[in-house]
N, C-alpha and C positions, 0 to 999 in steps of 0.2 A: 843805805842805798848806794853808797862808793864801794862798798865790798863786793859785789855782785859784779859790778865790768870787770874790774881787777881781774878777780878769780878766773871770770870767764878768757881775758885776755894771759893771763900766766897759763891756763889750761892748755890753749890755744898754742902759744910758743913752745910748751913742753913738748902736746903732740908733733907740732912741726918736726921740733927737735929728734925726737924718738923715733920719728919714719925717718926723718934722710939718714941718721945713724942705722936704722936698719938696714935702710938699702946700700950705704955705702958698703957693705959687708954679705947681703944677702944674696942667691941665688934668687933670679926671677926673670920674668920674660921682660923684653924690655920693646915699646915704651910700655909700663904697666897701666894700664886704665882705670882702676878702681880704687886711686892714690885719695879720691875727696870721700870715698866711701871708708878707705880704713882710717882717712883725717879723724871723720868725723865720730867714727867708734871710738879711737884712742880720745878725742876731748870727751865725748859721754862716761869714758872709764873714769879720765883721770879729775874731770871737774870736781865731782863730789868730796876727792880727797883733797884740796886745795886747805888749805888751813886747819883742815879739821882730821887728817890720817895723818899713822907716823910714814915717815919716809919709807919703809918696808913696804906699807898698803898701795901706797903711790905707785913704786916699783913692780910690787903684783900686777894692779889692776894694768897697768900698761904692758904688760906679758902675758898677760891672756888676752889679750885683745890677736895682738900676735900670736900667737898661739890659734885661736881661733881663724884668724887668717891663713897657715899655713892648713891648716884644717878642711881649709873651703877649695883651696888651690894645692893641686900637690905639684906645681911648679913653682912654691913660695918656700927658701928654706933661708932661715937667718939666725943669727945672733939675738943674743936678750939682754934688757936693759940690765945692769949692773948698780947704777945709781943715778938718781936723779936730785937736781941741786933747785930746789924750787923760790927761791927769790933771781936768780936771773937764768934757769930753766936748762942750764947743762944738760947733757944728757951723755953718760958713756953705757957702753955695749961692749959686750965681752961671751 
């Protein structure tokens, strides 16, 4: 039953993580409005890999989200995750 917040709160700071790393690097309209909508896609990517993906699936799922993103807006263009450090939630972009 303790694994379940966890997860959900690591997912949570990763996404964090992985949008402001995108935008500090991305082309996009600014202020962007749909910041809680690609939140919340990157934690649905990334929750499910929380303990149980290798680091590479983590890194996927959180690049197609992105991906997907600049897909829907063609004034979204950025950087992709490179790695992500999942016990305290790093994230670089490259």
């Amino acid at each position: 039953m303790n694994e379940t917040p966890d997860a959900d709160r690591r997912a949570r700071t990763i996404a964090e993580n992985v949008y402001a790393a995108y935008c500090r690097q991305a082309t996009m309209p600014m202020p962007y409005r749909e910041e809680q909508t690609v939140l919340t896609r990157l934690v649905e990517a990334i929750r499910p890999q929380i303990g149980e993906g290798s680091p590479g699936e983590l890194i996927e799922a959180a690049n197609l989200v992105l991906s997907e993103w600049e897909q829907r807006d063609a004034e979204v263009r950025g950087p992709r995750v490179a790695s992500i450090n999942q016990i305290d939630g790093a994230v670089t972009v490259g």
